[in-house]
N, C-alpha and C positions, 0 to 999 in steps of 0.2 A: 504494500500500500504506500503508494507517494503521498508526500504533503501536498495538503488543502489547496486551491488556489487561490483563497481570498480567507482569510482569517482576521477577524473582527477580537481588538482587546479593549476590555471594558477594565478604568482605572488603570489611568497613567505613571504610577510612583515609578520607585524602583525597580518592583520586581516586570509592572507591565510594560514600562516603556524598555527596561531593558531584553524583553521577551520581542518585542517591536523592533529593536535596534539589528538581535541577532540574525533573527528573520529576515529582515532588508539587505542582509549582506550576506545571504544563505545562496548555496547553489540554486537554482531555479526558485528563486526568491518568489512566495507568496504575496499577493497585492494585499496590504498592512491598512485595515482601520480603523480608527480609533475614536473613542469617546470617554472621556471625564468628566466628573460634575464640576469641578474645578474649571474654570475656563480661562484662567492662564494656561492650566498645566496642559490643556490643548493646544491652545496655541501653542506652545512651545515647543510639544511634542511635532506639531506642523511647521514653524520655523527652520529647527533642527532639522528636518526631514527621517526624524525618528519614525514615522507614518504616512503613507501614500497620502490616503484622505481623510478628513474629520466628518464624524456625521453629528445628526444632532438628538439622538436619543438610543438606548439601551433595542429599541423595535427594531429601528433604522438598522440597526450594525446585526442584529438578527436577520435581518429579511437581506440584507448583501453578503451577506457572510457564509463560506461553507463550516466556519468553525468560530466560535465565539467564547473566550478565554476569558471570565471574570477575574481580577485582580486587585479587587478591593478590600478592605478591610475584613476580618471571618466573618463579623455578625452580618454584612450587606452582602454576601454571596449568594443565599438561600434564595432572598428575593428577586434579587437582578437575577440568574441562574432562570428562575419559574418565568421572569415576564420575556427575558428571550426564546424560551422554550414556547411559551405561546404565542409569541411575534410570528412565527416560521413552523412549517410544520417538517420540512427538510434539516434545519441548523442545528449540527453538533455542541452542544456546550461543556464546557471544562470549568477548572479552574484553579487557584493556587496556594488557598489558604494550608495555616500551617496544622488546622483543625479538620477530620475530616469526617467524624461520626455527629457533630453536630450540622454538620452543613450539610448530609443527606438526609439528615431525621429533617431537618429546616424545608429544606427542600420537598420530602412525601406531604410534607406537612402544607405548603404552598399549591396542591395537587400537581407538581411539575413533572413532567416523562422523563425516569427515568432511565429509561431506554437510551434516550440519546445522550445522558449524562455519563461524565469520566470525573470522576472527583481527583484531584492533583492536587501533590506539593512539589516545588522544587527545591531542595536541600541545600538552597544557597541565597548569599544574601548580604546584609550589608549593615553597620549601624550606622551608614547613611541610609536618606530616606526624601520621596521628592524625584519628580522627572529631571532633574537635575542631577541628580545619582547613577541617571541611567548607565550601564555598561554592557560593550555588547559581545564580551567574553564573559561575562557571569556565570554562565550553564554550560563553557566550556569542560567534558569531565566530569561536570559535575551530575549528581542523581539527580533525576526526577521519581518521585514514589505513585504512583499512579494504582487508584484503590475499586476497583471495577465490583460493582456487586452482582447478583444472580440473574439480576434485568438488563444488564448491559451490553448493548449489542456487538459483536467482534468488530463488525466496521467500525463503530464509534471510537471502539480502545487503540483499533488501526490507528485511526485518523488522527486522534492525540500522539500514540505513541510517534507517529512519523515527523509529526511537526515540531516536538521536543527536540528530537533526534534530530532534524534540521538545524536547531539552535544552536546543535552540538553539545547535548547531554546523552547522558545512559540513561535508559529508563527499565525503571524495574516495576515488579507487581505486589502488592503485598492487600490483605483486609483492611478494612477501614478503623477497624478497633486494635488490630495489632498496630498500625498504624500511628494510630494516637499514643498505644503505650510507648512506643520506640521513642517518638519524638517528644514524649515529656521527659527522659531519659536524658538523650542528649539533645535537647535545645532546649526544651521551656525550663528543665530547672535550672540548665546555667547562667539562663535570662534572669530567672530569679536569686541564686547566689549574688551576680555583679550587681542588680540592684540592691541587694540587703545590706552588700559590704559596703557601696558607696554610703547609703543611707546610714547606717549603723556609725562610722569612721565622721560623716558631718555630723551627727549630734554629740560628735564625744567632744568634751573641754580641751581647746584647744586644737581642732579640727585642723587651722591654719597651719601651722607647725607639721601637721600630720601630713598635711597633702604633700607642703613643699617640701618635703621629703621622699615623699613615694617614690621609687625606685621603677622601676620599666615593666619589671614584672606585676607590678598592681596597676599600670597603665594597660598592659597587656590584658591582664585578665578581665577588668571590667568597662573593657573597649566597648562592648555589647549594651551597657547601662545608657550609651548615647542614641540608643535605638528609639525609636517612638515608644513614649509612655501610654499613650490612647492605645494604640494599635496591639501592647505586650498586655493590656489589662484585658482587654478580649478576647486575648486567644488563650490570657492563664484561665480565666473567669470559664469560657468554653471547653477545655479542655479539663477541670479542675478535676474532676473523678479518677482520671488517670495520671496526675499530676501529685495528688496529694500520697497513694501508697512510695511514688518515690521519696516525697519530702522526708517522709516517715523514716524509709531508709537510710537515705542522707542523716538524719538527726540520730541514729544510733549510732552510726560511725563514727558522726563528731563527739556527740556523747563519751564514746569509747576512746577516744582521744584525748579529753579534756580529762578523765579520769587517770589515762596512762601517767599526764601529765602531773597533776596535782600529786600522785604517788611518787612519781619517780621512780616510772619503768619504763626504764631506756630502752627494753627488751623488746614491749609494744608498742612501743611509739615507731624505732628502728623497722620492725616488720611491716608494720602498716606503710613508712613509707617505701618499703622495699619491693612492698605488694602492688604498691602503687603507682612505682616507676616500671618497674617490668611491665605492669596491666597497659602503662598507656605506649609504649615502645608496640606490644603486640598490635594494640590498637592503630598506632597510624598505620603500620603495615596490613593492617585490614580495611583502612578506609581507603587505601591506595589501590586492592585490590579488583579488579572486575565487579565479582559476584561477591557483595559483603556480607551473606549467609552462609 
């Protein structure tokens, strides 16, 4: 299955205008349309020539589109997602949240055809944010997780899958619920760690002191805390169910750390972090990998 000839992205930020940008300069490049509610972020995305054409509603980009890629915020996928679904009775819709068991509950719930529906996340990303961010090696390499359920038609998952692959990602398969556990694992709680520690470090006395000190590796690590604070509170909010048995885990380790400590054993503190450098050595070497299962 070749890509789409005409794919319609709804929501210009980061991740959709730079889904627009890769496309544009994709071998046998799909004609790129675009709509934001935002009407700078349109125009700009038109300026730039991040998009062939602008249209002027969520129908519009339904009814010219063989493929129609929401990229909005989680909680607005459901909806937009049902009224393109009913604009067109041919147009594939996708989309890119980092949530994906609420956005098809959202979605049966909106009566939308799920048939032509591919629920998507791409595994990359930025804490910038803004068609201004756009970048159009983002998806180079990198995953797309594509969550197909029992009603989804093999063309529709084609048609996604080809156009990913265009942008120059891998794309893989997994449920929607596995899904969700994976990625409160690794993303939502590290989003929430960088936020707690920024947070936690400015209310302490003396905070100033504290910062201009910070060394590279706490710039490092809660690089991600510059991310959009709207945009992280809806996808923890949405995804919380599968979110919270992690946290739980996390707080016994630290738990078990802060005890090592207060005792003075060297023994488990030493192990824990021995376990812990080994774990993530294995780990980039699986994230490099093909097939990360």
């Amino acid at each position: 299955m070749t890509a789409p000839n005409r794919v319609a992205i709804v929501g210009l930020g980061l991740i959709g205008a730079s889904l627009a940008r890769a496309l544009r300069v994709a071998p046998a490049a799909p004609r790129v349309l675009g709509w934001d509610a935002d009407a700078a972020s349109l125009r700009t995305a038109v300026e730039r020539g991040y998009i062939d054409t602008a249209v002027d509603s969520v129908e519009a980009a339904a009814r010219e589109a063989d493929l129609l890629i929401v990229a909005t915020p989680v909680r607005s996928i459901a909806g937009i997602a049902a009224r393109a679904l009913a604009a067109d009775s041919k147009v594939i819709v996708s989309d890119t949240g980092s949530v994906k068991q609420a956005v098809l509950s959202g979605l049966e719930g909106e009566g939308g055809d799920l048939r032509r529906f591919v629920a998507g996340h791409p595994v990359a990303g930025s804490e910038r944010f803004g068609v201004d961010a756009a970048d159009d090696t983002l998806f180079a390499g990198r995953r797309v997780v594509l969550t197909p359920t029992e009603t989804t038609t093999e063309t529709a998952l084609a048609v996604v899958r080809a156009t990913w692959e265009a942008a120059g990602a891998r794309v893989e398969c997994m449920s929607p619920d596995h899904h969700d556990e994976v990625l409160a694992a690794t993303s939502h709680l590290p989003h929430v760690l960088a936020y707690a520690l920024v947070d936690c470090l400015a209310g302490m006395e003396g905070n100033r002191e504290l910062f201009a000190y910070a060394a590279g590796g706490f710039r490092d690590f809660t690089r991600i805390a510059s991310s959009s604070p709207e945009m992280w509170r809806d996808i923890l909010m949405e995804n919380r169910a599968a979110l919270e048995p992690t946290l739980e885990a996390f707080e016994t380790t630290l738990s078990a750390m802060r005890v090592a400590l207060r005792s003075g054993d060297e023994a488990s503190v030493l192990a824990t972090l021995q376990r812990a450098r080994t774990a993530r050595e294995r780990f980039l070497n699986l994230m490099d990998a093909p097939d990360a299962r």
